[in-house]
C-alpha positions in Angstrom: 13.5 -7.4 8.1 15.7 -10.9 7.9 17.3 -12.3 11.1 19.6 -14.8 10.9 19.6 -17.5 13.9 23.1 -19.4 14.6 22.8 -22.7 16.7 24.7 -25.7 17.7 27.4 -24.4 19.8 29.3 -25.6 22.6 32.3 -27.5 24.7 34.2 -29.9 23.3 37.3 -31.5 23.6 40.0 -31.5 20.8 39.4 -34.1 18.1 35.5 -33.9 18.6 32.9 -32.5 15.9 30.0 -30.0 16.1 27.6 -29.0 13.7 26.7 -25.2 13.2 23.2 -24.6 12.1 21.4 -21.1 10.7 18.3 -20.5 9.8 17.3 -16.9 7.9 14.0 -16.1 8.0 12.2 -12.6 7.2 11.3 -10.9 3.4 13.8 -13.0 1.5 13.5 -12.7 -2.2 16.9 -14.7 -3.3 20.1 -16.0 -0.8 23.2 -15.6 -3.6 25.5 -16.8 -0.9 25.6 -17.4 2.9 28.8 -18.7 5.2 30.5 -18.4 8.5 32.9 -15.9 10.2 34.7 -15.9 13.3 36.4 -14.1 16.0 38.4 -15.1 18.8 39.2 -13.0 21.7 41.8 -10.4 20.7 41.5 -11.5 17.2 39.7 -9.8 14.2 36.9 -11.1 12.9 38.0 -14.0 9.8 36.0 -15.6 6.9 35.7 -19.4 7.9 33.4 -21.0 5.1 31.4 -19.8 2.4 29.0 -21.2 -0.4 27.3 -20.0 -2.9 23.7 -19.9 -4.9 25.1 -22.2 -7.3 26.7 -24.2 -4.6 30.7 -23.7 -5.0 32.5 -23.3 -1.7 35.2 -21.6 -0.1 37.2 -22.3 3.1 39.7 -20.6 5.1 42.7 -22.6 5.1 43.0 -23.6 8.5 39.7 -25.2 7.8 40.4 -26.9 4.9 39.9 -30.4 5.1 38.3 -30.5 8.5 34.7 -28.1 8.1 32.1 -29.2 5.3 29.5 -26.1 4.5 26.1 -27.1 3.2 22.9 -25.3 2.2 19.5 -26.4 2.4 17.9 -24.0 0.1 13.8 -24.7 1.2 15.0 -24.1 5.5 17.2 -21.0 3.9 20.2 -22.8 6.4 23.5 -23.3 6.2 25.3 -25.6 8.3 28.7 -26.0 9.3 30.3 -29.4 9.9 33.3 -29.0 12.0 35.6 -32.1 12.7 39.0 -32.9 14.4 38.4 -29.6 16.1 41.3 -27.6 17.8 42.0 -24.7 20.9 42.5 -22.3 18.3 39.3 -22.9 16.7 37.3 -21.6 19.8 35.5 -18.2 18.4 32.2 -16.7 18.2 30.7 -18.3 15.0 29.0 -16.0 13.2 26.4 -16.3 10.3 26.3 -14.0 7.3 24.1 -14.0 4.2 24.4 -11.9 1.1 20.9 -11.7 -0.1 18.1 -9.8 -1.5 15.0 -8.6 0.2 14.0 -7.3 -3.5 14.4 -6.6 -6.3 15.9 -3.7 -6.0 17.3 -4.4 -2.7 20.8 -6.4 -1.7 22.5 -6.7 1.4 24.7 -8.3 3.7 22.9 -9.7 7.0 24.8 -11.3 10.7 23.9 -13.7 12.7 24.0 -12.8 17.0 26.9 -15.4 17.1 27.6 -18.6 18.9 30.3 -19.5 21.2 32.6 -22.7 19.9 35.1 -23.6 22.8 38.3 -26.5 22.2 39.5 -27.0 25.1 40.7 -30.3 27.3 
């Protein structure tokens, strides 16, 4: 079993910053790559930032320039630095990891979510 814990969520004006934390914990064998999803109310859920074993990263464009990803690969976390934040970021955060519990074994795993609101 691996559960995956988001934290770090909250209010916050537009312009502020907030920093995303989760923490997977369980039988891990190898993370290959974890990042964070979204969805706002109404909305699908979207791909926000991902990064990789060997540490290349991917953001959603609206994110570009404003969220840094990171890994520290002894916690097994992944954090999400979000600056200049705006309304239309406000989402459920969600944290997923594409790892293996074996050998044999790989799979995607979510986080429960946590609530970022933008709002004056």
């Amino acid at each position: 079993q691996v559960q995956l814990v988001e934290s770090g969520g909250g209010l916050v004006q537009p312009g502020e910053s907030l920093m995303l934390s989760c923490a997977a914990s369980g039988n891990i064998f190898r993370i290959h790559a974890m990042g964070w999803y979204r969805q706002a109310p109404g909305k699908q859920r979207e791909s926000v930032a991902r990064i990789t074993s060997g540490g290349s990263t991917n953001y959603a464009g609206s994110v570009k320039g404003r969220f840094t990803i990171s890994r520290d690969n002894a916690k097994n976390t992944v954090n999400l630095q979000m600056n200049s934040l705006k309304p239309e970021d406000t989402a459920v955060y969600y944290c997923n990891a594409d790892l293996q519990t074996r050998l044999w074994s790989r799979d995607e795993y979510w986080g429960q979510g946590t609530q970022v609101t933008v709002s004056s």
